[in-house]
N, C-alpha and C positions, 0 to 999 in steps of 0.2 A: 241647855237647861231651860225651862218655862219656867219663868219667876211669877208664873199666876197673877189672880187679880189683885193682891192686896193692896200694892202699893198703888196701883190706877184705883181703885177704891179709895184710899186715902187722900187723892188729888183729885177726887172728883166725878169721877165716872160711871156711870152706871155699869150694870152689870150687860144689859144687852148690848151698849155701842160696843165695851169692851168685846164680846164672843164676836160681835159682827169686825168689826176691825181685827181679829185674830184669825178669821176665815180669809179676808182681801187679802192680809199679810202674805198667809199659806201658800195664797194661789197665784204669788208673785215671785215666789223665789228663785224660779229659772231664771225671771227677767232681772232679775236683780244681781245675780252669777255677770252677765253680760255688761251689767253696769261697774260691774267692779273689774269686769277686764278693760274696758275703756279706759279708768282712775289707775289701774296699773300702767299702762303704755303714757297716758300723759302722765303720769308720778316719774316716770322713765326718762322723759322726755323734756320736764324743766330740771331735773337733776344732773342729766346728759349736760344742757344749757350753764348752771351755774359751775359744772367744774370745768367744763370749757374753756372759761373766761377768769376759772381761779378764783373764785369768792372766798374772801380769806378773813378774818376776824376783823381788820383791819376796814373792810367795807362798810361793819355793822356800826359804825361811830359816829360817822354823821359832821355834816359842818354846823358852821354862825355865819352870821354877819354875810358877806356877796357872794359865800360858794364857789372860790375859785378850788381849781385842781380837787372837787370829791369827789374823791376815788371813790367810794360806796354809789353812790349818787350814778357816776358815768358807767359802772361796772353791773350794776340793775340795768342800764339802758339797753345794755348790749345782751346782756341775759334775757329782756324782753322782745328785742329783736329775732334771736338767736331761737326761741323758744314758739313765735309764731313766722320766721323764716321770713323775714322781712330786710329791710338794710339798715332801719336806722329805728328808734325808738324814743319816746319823749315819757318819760315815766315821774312824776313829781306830786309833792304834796300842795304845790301852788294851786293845782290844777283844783279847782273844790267839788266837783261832783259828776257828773255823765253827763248832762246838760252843757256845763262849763265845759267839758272834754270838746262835746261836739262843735257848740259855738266855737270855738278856739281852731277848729279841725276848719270848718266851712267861715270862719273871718279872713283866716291866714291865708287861703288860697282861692278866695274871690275875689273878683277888683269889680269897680262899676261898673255894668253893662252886661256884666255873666249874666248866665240866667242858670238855677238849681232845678234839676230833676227827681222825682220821687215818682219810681213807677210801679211802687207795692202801695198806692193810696196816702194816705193823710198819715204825717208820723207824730211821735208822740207827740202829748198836747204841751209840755214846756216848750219845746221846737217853734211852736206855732209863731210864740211873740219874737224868738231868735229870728227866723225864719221874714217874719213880716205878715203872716199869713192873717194874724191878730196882731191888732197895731201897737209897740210897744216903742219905748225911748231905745234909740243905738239897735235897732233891730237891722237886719241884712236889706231890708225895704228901702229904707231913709238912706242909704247908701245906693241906691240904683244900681241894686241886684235883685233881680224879677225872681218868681219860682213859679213852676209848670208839675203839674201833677197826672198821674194817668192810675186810674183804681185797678184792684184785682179785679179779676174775672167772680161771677159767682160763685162757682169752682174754686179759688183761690188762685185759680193759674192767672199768669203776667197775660197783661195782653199788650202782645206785640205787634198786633199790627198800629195801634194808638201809641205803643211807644217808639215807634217806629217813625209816626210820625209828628210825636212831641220833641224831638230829637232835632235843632238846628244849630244856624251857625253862631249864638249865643251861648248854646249848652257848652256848658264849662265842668261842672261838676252834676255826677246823680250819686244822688244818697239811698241807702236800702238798707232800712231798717227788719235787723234780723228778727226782733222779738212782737210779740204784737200788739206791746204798749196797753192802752183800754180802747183793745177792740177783742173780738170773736173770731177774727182773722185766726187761718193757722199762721205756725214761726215757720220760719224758711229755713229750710235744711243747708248745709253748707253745702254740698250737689246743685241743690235748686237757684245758687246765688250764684255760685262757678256760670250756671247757664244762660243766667240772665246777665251778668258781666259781660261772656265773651261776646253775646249777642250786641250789646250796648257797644263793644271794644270793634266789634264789626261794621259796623255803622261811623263810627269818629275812635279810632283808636286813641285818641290824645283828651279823651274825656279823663276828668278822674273821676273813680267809681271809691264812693267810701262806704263802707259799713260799720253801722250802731249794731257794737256784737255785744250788749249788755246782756247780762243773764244770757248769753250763749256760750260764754267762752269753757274751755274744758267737758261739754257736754258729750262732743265726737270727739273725733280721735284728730280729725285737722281744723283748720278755721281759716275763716274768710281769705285771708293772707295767701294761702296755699293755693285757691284757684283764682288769682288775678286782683281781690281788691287792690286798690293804692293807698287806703289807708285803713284800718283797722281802731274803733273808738269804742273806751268802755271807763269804767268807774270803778276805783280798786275799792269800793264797799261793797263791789256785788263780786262776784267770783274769781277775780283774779287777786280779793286780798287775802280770800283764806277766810275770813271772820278777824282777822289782828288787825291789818290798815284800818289806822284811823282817819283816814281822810285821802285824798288824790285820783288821781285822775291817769289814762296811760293814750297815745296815741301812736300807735306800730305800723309802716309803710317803707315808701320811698323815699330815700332821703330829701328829697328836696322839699316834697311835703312835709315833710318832718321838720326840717330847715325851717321852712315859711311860718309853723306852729310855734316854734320854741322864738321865731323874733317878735310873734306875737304876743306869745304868753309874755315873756320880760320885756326887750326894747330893741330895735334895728341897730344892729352892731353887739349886741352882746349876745343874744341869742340862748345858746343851751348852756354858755363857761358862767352865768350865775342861776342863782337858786339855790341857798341854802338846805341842803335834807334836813337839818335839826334832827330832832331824836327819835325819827321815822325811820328811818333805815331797816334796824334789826326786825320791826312789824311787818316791813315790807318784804322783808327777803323770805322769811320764815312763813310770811300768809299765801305769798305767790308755789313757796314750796310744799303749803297743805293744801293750796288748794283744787286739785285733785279729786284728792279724797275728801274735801268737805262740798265740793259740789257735787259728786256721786250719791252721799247720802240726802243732800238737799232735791237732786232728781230722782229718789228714793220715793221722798214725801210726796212730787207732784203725781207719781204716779198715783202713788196709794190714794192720794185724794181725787184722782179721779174715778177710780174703782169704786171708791168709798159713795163720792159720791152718783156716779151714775149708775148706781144698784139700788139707790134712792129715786131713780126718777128724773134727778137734775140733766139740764142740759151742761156738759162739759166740753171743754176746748185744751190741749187734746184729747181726745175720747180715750177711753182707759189701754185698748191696744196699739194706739198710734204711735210712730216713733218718735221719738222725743229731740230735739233741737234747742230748745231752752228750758228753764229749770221752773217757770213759770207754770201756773194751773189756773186758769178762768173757771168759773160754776156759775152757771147763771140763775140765778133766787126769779126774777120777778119781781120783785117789792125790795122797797127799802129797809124792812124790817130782819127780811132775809141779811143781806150785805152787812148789815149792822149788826146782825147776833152772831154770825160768822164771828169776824173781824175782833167782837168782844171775848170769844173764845177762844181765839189764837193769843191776843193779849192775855188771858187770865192762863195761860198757858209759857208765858216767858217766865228765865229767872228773875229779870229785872221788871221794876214796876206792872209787876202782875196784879196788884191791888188798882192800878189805873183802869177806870171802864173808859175808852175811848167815842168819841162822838163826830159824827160830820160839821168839817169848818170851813170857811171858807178861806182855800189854802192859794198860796201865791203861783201864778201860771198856770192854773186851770180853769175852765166857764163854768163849772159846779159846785158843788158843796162836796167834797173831799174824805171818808173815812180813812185815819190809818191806822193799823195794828204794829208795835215794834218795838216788844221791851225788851230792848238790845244792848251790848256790851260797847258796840258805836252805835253812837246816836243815827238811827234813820236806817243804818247797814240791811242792805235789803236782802245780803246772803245768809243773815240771820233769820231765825224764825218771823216771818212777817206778812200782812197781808193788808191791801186797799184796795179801794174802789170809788169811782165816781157817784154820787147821789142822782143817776140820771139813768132811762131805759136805755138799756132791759135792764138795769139793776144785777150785772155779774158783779163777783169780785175775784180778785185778782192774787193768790198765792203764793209764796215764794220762800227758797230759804232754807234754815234748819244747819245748824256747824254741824250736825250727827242725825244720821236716820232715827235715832230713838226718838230724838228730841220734834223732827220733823212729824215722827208719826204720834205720838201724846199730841201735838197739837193740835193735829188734824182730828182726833179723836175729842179734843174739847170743845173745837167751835161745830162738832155735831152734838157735843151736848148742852150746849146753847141753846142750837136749835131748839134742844126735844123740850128744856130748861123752859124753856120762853112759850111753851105752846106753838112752835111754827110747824112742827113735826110731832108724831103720836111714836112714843113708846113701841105700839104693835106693827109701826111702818119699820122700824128697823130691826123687830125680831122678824116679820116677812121677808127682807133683804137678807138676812143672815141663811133663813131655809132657803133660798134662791141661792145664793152663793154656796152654801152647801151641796146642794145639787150639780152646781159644776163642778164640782172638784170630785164627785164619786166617779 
């Protein structure tokens, strides 16, 4: 049934974004079939996992106080194991964000003298002061562990022959980072990490090789795990909590890496036997078991928004046919004016604090002025409908999200009419897009 324009009229919309955004729709539905077979096989695939391991009523309760014997708590661990074919799993709400995931990931299992490889380029910018790369207090720096970097190719391909020979006898750990943070970088497919792994595994087999699978997880049908990483690191706000986690953090590998994490996260000798879940549990069981289906719909939207927008003109990453590996959509504006009417559209488009007009600040671990967009049900949840960008060239920004394609695709439909809203774009450029896109569909 076509519920027509009304109710997108009453939220805002004109009548041309609306026909144009009903045309990209149209002409996405095969790719869209494909996307819901993927959310089929992984919907399959953590449900396989949770009755595996017997998830029983008795899980969703949760401890207090030191968290010995929780059973909910230990019984997630092994379902996140289990689920990315790993040995061991560290899955907590101590953990507070992707960031923290990481650092925790690369504290645990560095000691003085290592040295950190990154051979897909510079990783995200919180990383940097983690890292040491920008100087910050209790960074991996001050602890005498170096880092060594080797950039893509123009192309986006690894260059091996420089990692080849950034590779010595200090290399302890290489990080590769799946998504492409705030760059233009494509995301690396999990094929394309399998290859750069074994490469790496060929060279120093006893490296460990970890993967930042934030916003990649559930997109394909395997992950990082499956072809060789040793650790696997993500943030249960973005895809693996569904949209219900309200908070934590997951790190999925080999046990000993997992080990070294979990005596980090608490204290040397107690390890994984404390950590109260408190009353996170049933958010977590229930978000890991929609999220599937809610990251299917949220790679829904990036598509759409890249269609949407590169019939406009924009340069986008990934381009509107490319295959998809994170859930993520860069658009590059140009001008800050651009980034910022986006951003204020995708906000005026949440159920929550949709009356907030968001503004660039100067936000903590970044060298910029900062936009976010994210009126979310968890604060910041970036698998929810949301969208930022750095105040700096080329001035892209960076979308994400969406618990349901509907909601994914209204948004993407409001910060184009921002745009048109604000004078950054004319009215007549998006009915021309729309006879363009007409024309391929006949």
């Amino acid at each position: 049934m076509n519920i027509g324009y009304e109710m997108y009229e009453a939220l805002g919309i004109s009548r041309e974004v609306y026909e144009y955004g009903e045309i990209v729709a149209k002409r996405l539905t095969e790719r869209f079939a494909g996307i819901d077979a993927t959310a089929e096989y992984n919907q399959l695939k953590v449900l396989r996992g949770m009755q595996e391991h017997q998830v029983s009523e008795a899980c969703l309760l949760g401890t207090t106080g030191y968290g010995y014997n929780d059973l909910g708590r230990d019984t997630l661990e092994k379902v996140y194991a289990s689920v990315f074919h790993t040995e061991d799993a560290l899955v907590r709400p101590q953990i507070t964000c992707g960031t923290h995931a990481l650092a925790l990931a690369l504290m645990s299992n560095l000691r003085p003298g290592d040295e950190i490889l990154s051979p897909v380029g510079k990783p995200y910018d919180t990383l940097e002061e983690v890292i040491g790369i920008r100087p910050s207090r209790g960074s991996l720096a001050e602890y005498g562990v170096t880092y060594a970097q080797v950039d893509l190719l123009p192309d986006g391909g690894f260059d091996y022959e420089n990692i080849r020979k950034a590779i010595n006898g200090r290399t302890r750990l290489v990080t590769i980072q799946r998504s492409k943070g705030y760059q233009t970088r494509p995301t690396l497919s999990v094929a394309r990490i399998g290859e750069l792994i074994a490469f790496v595994k060929g060279i120093r087999p006893d490296v460990i090789c970890m993967v930042d699978n934030c916003y990649g997880e559930f997109v394909e049908t395997r992950e990082p795990s499956d072809v060789g990483a040793d650790m696997v690191v993500g943030s249960l706000i973005k895809n693996p909590g569904g949209g219900l986690a309200p908070i934590g953090g997951y790190i999925a590998g080999r046990r000993e890496c997992v080990e070294n994490a979990a005596y980090r996260l608490t204290s040397p000798g107690l390890g994984k036997e404390v950590g109260a879940s408190l009353g996170a549990l049933k958010d977590f069981y229930q978000g890991f078991f929609l999220a599937p289906t809610v990251t299917a719909g949220a790679l829904k939207g990036a598509i759409f928004a890249a269609n949407l927008y590169e019939g406009l003109g924009y340069d986008v990453v990934p381009d509107g046919r490319e295959s998809r590996h994170d859930i993520i959509q860069a658009v590059t504006f140009g001008t800050p004016e651009g980034v910022v009417a986006f951003c204020q559209g995708i906000q005026a488009a949440a159920p929550v604090d949709s009356h907030v007009t968001p503004e660039p600040w100067d936000m903590p671990g970044y060298d910029a002025q900062v936009i976010m967009a994210a009126g979310a049900f968890v604060s910041g949840s970036s698998i929810e409908l949301s969208a930022d960008g750095p105040i700096k060239p080329p001035y892209a920004v960076y979308f994400q999200g969406g618990l349901t394609w509907q909601h994914a695709k209204f948004g993407i439909l409001r910060s184009l009419q921002a745009l048109v809203d604000k004078g950054l774009l004319e009215a007549e450029d998006v009915v021309e897009a729309s006879e363009k896109s007409k024309k391929s569909l006949s």
